[in-house]
C-alpha positions in Angstrom: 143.0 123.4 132.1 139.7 122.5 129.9 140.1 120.0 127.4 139.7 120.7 123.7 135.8 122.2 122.6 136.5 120.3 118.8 137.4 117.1 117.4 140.6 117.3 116.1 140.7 114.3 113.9 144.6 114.9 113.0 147.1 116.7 115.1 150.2 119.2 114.1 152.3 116.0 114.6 150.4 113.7 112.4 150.1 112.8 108.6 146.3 112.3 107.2 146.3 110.3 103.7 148.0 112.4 100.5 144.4 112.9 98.7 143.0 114.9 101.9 146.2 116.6 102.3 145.9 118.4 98.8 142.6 118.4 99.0 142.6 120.3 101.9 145.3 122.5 101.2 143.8 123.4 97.6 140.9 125.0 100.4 143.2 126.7 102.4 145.0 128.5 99.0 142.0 129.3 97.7 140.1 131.1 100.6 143.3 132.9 100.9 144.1 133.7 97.5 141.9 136.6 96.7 143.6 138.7 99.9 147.1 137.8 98.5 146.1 138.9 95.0 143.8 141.8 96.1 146.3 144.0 97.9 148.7 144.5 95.8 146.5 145.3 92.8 144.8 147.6 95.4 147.9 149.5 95.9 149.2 149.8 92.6 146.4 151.1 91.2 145.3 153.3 93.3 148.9 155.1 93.2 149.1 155.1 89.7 151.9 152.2 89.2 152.4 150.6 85.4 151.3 147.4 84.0 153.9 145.8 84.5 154.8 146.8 88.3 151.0 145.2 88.9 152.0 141.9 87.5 155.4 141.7 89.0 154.1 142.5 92.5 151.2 139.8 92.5 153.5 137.2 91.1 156.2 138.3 94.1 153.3 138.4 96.6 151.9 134.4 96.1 155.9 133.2 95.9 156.6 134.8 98.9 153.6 134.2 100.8 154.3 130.5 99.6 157.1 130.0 100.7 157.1 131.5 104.1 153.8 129.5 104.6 155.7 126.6 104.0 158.6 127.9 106.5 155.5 128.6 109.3 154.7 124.7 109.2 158.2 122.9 108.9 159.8 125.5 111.6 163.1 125.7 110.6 165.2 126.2 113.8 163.7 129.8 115.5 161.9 130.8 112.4 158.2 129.6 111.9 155.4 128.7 114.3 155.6 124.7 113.4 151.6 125.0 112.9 149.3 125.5 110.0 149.6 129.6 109.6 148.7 130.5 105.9 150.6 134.2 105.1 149.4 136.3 102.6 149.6 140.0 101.3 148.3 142.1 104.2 145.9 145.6 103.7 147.6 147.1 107.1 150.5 148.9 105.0 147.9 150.2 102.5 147.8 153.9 103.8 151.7 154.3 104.1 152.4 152.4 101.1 150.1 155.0 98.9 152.4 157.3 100.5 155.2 155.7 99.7 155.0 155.1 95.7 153.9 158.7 95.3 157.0 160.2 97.4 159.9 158.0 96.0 158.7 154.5 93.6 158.2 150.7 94.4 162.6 151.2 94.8 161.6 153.6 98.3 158.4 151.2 99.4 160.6 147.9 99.2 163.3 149.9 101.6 160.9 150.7 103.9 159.1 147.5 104.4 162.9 145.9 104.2 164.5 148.2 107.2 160.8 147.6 109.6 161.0 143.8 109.0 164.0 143.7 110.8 162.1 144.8 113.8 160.1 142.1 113.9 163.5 139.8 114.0 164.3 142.0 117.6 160.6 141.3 119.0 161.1 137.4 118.4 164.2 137.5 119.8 163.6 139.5 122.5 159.7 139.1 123.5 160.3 138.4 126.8 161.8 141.6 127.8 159.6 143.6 125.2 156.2 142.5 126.6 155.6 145.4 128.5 156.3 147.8 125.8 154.5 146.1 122.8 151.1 145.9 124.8 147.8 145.5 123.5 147.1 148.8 124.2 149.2 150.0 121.6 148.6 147.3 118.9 144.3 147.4 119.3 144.9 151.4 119.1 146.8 151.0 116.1 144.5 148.6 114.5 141.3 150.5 115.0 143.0 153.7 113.3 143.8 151.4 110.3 140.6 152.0 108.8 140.3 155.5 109.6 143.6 155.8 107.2 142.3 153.1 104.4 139.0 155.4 104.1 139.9 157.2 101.1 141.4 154.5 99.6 138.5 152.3 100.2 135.9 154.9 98.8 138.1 156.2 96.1 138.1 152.3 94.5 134.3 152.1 95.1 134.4 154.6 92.5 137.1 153.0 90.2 135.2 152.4 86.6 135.7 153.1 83.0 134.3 156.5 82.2 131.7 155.4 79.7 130.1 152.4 82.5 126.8 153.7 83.5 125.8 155.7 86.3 124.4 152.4 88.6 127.3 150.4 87.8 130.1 151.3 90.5 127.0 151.6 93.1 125.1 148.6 92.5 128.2 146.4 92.2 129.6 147.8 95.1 126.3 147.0 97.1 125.7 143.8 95.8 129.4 143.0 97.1 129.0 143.9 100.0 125.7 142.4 100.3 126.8 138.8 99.6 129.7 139.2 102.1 128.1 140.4 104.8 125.2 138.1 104.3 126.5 135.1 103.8 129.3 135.7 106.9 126.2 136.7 109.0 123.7 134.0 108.1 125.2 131.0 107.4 127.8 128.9 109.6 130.4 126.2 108.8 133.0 126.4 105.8 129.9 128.7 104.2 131.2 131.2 106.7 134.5 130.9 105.6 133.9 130.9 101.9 131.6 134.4 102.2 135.1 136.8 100.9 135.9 134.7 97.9 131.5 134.1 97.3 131.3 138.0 97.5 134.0 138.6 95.0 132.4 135.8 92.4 129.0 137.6 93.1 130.6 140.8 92.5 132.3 139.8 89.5 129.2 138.5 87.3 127.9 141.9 88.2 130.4 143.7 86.8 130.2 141.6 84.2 126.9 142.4 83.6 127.4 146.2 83.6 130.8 145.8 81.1 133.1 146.7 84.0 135.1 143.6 84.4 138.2 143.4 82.7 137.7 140.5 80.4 140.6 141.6 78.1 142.8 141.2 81.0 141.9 137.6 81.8 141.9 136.7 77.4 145.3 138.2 77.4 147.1 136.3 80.1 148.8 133.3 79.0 148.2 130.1 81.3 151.6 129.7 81.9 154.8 132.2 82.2 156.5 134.3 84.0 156.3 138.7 84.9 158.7 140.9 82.9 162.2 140.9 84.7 162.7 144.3 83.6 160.0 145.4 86.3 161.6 144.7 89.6 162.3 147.7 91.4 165.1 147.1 93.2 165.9 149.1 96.6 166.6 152.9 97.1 168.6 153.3 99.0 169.1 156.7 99.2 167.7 157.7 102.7 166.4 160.7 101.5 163.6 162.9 103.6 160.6 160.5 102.4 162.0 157.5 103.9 163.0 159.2 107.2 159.2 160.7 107.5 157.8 157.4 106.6 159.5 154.7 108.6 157.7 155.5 112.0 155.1 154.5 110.4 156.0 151.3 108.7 157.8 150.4 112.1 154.3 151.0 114.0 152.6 149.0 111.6 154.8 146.3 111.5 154.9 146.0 115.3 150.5 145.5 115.1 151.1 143.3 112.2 153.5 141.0 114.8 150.2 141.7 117.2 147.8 140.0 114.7 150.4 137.1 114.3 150.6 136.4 118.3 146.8 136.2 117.9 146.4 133.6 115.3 149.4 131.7 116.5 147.8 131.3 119.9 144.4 130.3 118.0 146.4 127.6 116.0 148.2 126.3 118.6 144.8 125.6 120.6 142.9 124.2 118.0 146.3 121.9 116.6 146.0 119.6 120.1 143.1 117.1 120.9 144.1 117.6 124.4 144.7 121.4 125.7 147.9 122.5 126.3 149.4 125.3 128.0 150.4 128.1 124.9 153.9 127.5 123.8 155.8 131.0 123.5 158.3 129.9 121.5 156.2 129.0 119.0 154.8 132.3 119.0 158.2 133.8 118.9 158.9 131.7 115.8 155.8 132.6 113.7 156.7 136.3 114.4 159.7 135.5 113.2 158.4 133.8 110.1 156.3 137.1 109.4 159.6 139.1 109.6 161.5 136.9 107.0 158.2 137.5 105.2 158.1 140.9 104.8 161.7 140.8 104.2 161.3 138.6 101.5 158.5 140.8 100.2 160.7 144.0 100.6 163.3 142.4 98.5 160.9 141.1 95.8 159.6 144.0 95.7 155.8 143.8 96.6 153.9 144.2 99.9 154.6 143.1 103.3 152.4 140.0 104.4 151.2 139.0 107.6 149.4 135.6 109.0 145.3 135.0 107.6 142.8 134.0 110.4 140.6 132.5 107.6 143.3 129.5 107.6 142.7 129.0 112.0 138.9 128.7 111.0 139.3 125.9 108.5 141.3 124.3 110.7 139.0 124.5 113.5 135.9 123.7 111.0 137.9 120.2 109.5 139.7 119.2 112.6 142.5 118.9 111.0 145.9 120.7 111.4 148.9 118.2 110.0 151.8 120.7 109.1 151.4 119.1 105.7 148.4 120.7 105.0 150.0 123.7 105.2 152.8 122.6 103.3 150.7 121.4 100.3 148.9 124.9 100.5 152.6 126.6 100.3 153.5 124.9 97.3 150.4 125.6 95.6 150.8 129.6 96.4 153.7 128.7 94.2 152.4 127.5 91.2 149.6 129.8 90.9 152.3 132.5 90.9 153.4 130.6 87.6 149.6 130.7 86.1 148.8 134.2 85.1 145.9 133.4 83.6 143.8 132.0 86.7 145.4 135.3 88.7 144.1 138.1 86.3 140.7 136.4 87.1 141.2 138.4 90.8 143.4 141.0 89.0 140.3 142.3 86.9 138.1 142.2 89.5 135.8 145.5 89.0 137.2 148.3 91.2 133.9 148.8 93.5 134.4 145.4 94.0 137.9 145.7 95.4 136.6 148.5 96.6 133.4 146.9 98.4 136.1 143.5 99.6 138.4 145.9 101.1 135.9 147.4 103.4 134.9 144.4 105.0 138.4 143.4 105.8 139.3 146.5 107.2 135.8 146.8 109.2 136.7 143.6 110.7 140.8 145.1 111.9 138.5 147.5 113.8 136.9 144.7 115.5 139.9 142.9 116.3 141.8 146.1 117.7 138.3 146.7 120.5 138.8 142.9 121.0 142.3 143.3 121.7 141.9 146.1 124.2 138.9 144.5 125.6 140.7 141.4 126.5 143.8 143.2 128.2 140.8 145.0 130.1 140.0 148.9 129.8 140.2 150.5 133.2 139.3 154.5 133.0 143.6 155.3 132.5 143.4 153.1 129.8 140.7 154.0 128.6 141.4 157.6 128.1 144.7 156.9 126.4 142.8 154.9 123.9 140.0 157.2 123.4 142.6 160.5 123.1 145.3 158.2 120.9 142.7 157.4 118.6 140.9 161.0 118.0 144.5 162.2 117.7 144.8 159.6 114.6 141.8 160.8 113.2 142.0 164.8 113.6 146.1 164.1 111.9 144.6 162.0 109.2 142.2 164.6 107.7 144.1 167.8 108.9 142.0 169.1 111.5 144.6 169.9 113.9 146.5 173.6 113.0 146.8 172.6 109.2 149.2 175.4 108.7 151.8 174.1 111.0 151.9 171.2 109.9 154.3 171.5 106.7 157.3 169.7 106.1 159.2 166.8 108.1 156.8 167.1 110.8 153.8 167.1 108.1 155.0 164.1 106.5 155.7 162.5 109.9 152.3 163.2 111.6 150.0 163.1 107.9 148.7 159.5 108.4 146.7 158.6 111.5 148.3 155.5 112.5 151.7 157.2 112.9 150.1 160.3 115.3 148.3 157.7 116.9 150.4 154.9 117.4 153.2 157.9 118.9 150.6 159.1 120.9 149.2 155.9 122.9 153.2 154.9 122.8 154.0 158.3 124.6 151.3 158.0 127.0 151.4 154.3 128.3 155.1 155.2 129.0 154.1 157.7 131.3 151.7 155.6 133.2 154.1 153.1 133.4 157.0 155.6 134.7 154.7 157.4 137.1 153.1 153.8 138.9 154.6 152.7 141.4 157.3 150.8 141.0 157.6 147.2 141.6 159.8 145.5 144.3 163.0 143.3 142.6 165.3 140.6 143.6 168.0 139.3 141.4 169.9 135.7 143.2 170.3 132.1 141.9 167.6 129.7 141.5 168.9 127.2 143.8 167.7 126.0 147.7 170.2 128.3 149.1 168.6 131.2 148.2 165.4 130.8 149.4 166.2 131.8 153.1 166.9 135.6 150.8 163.8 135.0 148.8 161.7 134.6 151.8 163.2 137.7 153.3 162.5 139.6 150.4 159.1 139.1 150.4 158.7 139.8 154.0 160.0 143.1 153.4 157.5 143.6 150.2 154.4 142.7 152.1 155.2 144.7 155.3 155.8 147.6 152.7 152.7 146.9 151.1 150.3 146.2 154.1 149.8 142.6 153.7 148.3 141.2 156.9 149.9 137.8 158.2 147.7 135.3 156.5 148.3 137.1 153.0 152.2 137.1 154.0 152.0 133.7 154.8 150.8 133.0 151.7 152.9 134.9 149.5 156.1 133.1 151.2 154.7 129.5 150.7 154.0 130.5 146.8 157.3 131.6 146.2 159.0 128.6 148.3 157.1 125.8 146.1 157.3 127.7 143.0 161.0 127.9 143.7 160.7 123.8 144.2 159.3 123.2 141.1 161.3 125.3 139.1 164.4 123.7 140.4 162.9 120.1 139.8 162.4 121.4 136.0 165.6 121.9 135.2 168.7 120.3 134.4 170.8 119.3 137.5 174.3 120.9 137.5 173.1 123.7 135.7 173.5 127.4 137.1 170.6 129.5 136.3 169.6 132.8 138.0 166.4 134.0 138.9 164.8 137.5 139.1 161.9 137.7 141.3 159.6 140.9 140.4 156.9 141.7 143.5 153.8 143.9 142.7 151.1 144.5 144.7 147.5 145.0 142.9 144.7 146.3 144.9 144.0 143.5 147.6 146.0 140.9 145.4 150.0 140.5 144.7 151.3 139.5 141.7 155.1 137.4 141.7 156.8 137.0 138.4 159.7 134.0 138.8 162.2 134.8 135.4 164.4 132.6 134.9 166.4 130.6 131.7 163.9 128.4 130.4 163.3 124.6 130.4 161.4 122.5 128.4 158.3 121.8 131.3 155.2 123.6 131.6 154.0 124.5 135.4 150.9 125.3 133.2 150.7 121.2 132.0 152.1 119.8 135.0 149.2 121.8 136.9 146.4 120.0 134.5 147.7 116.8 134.5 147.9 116.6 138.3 144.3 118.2 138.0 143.2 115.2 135.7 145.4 112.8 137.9 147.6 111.5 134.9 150.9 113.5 135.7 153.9 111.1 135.8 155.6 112.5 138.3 156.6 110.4 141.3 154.2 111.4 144.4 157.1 113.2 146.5 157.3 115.0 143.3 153.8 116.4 143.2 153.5 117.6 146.7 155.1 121.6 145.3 152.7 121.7 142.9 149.9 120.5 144.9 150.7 123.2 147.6 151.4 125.7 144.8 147.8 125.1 143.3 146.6 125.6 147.0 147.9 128.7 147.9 148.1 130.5 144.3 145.1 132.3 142.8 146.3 131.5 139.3 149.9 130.5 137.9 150.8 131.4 134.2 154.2 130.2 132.7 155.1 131.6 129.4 158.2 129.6 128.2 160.5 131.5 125.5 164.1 130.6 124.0 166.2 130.8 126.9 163.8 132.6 129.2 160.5 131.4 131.2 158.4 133.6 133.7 156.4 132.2 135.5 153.5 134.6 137.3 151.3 133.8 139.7 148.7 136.0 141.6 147.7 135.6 145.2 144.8 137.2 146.4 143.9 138.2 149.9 
């Protein structure tokens, strides 16, 4: 395993001095706080919401985001990643949301975004077994049609000024927006980089100043200190009517991306936390999915938008070095207060609509990105490829009615009127088919214990003569399985009774093994690197399995969840 590319001057575990701590997690608050203020005032205006809805949901959005911030870092038992994962309002819901306040009120959006947060609560519970239906197939597909359904949205607020402004002043400060965003990200490096969102909306700002479009009233008006009227909390509908049936694929498709996007920067964290490398903790991940869940449950509740994990806060963690849990913390708490400071908020609020307008775009320019980096990762073979190419020009022809318009009416019309939904269904549909129609792989259930690897190594006879493997392949798939076995049983607890199921595939000229057993608290993944970097502490008679299972395995990956580890390694011809 490589060691770490960047100093990290203060690991997850350790505490830097109380002025760098706040200091730090002022940064982290305020690189995040225009996307947690932004949404929201995004959504409500574009659908027409009151006054006092606006102010109510912003104020929900930074409590909740700080608070399950704080929950991320501190880890409280399954819930929260235990790493530095800032949460803030999140643009993915924007489409269906819009949707959503027209068809039934804020009382119908805070149901849905309720009832698809609990899904989120299955996937971290159940990840393991889920992994080969949430795929990155189906999350990067989902993601790139996100900005195929934000479009009008995006455009229409471009547009957004007072009727009297003059003609130049929703294009220029658009451009200039953008221009400073761009710009900056592309052209400069370091916490610069990292800044260029909140320098594009200050830029964009003192332009609409300068054309009379920024809503100085707004920011006179708020006091420094109080609290949103009481009176505009919307409570939950829970009437179940035709709306919410027609629009909860969607929310549930969504949130299952949004859980995508959160494995993603929980795997960044977790690499950049460590000075040394360590092999990717999955039960981490499953907590900071679960975090995001009790996040957008909290944010269904309170009655404002669903929230998902920022990258920005991985990049300032990888820029300082530094990734104490406090930090994140300290940034929590501060979410908090600002909720309390209306004033410094309706700065963001009264941010110029081409300027919301012109911010939004790059955000969702850059969900496109990270959906082709997604699939590009998993690899795109041509079966692949054609699901992801059909999926998404399904999403688009549905989004803007292309496809028999007149059929389209009713139930099925609200079910298959937003992109992401058609989509999502679609590439859902199809990589269940491919998955039905391959051929299927070869199983063994029995207990992971010595006795059963005279069955084990019988099984595996059987699969390779089935699957053409010539004697030295055979040979080697049998000594891989008998020292995994080994190690796996020198792992765990003595006395214990744990089963095993033992998944064969074969691959082309290579064979893949999965080992599943209940989990343990030792990496095969560490284990391998510290043997590689001769600093294991295992005696000698101990290391001879995992010498001979670094010999004869291609590569060995062992994802460790709550009760459950698998443990796959690939042997090539």
């Amino acid at each position: 395993m490589p060691s770490a590319e960047h100093e990290v001057r203060y690991e997850a575990d350790e505490r830097p001095p109380l002025p760098l701590t706040v200091g730090l997690g002022i940064q982290y608050a305020m690189v995040a706080l225009g996307g947690v203020v932004l949404t929201p005032a995004i959504l409500i205006s574009v659908a027409g919401q009151s006054e006092a809805y606006l102010n109510w949901a912003v104020f929900a959005a930074l409590v909740v985001s700080g608070l399950v911030t704080v929950v991320q870092s501190v880890r409280l038992g399954r819930i929260g990643a235990g790493y530095i994962l800032i949460m803030g309002s999140t643009t993915a819901f924007l489409p269906m949301s819009v949707t959503a306040l027209a068809e039934g009120g804020p009382g119908l959006l805070a149901t849905l975004i309720v009832m698809s947060s609990l899904v989120q609560f299955v996937l971290g519970a159940k990840m393991a077994l889920l992994r080969r239906v949430f795929t990155p197939t189906v999350a990067g597909t989902v993601l790139m049609l996100i900005p195929v359904s934000l479009a009008p949205i995006v455009f229409k607020k471009m547009e957004d000024v007072p009727a009297d402004a003059s003609e130049l002043a929703a294009p220029v400060t658009a451009l200039v927006t953008l221009a400073a965003i761009v710009l900056v990200a592309l052209r400069l490096s370091g916490a610069w980089r990292v800044w260029a969102p909140a320098i594009g909306l200050v830029v964009g700002g003192i332009t609409g100043l300068a054309f009379g479009i920024y809503d100085i009233e707004r920011v006179a008006a708020a006091p420094w200190f109080g609290l949103p009227q009481f009176s505009a909390y919307p409570g939950l509908d829970l009437t179940f009517g035709s709306a919410f049936w027609a629009l909860l694929p969607g929310f549930l498709i969504v949130t299952l991306v949004g859980a995508m996007d959160t494995l993603g920067d929980a795997i960044a964290i977790q690499r950049a936390s460590w000075r040394q490398a360590r092999a990717i903790d999955f039960r981490s991940i499953q907590g900071a999915i679960n975090a995001d869940g009790l996040g957008n449950l909290l944010s269904g509740i309170g009655g404002t938008v669903p929230n998902t994990t920022y990258g920005s806060g991985v990049a300032i963690a990888e820029l300082t070095g530094i990734t104490a849990r406090s930090v994140g913390v300290c940034a929590g708490i501060l979410f908090v207060a600002l909720a309390l400071m209306p004033k410094l908020v309706a700065l963001i609020v009264a941010m110029p609509g081409p300027v919301a307008g012109a911010y939004l775009a790059v955000i969702v320019a850059l969900l496109f990105v990270f959906g082709v980096k997604i699939l590009t990762a998993d690899g795109l073979d041509y079966r692949k490829s054609l699901i992801v190419g059909f999926a998404f020009w399904v999403g688009l022809a549905f989004q803007f009615d292309l496809v028999y318009p007149q059929f389209m009416t009713g139930a099925w019309g609200e079910l298959l009127g937003h992109g992401m939904t058609a989509g999502g269904i679609t590439v859902i549909l199809l990589s269940g088919f491919l998955d039905l129609t391959a051929a299927r792989p070869r199983r063994l259930r029995t207990a992971l214990s010595a006795s059963s690897l005279a069955e084990i190594d019988g099984f595996l006879c059987r699969f390779a003569s089935k699957a053409r493997c010539d004697e030295t392949m055979t040979s080697r798939l049998r000594a891989v399985a008998e020292e995994t076995v080994h190690t796996l049983l020198a792992n765990g607890a003595s006395g214990t009774d744990r089963g095993l199921l033992l998944v064969a595939r074969r691959d082309g000229k290579a064979a893949d093994l999965e080992f599943i057993a209940s989990g343990t608290d030792v990496n095969l993944e560490d284990q391998l690197a510290m043997l590689s970097e001769g600093v294991t502490e295992l005696p000698n008679e101990s290391e001879t399995p995992l010498r001979l299972l670094r010999h004869y395995a291609t590569s060995v990956r062992h994802q460790q969840y709550h009760d459950t580890e698998i443990v796959t390694v690939r042997v090539d011809s």
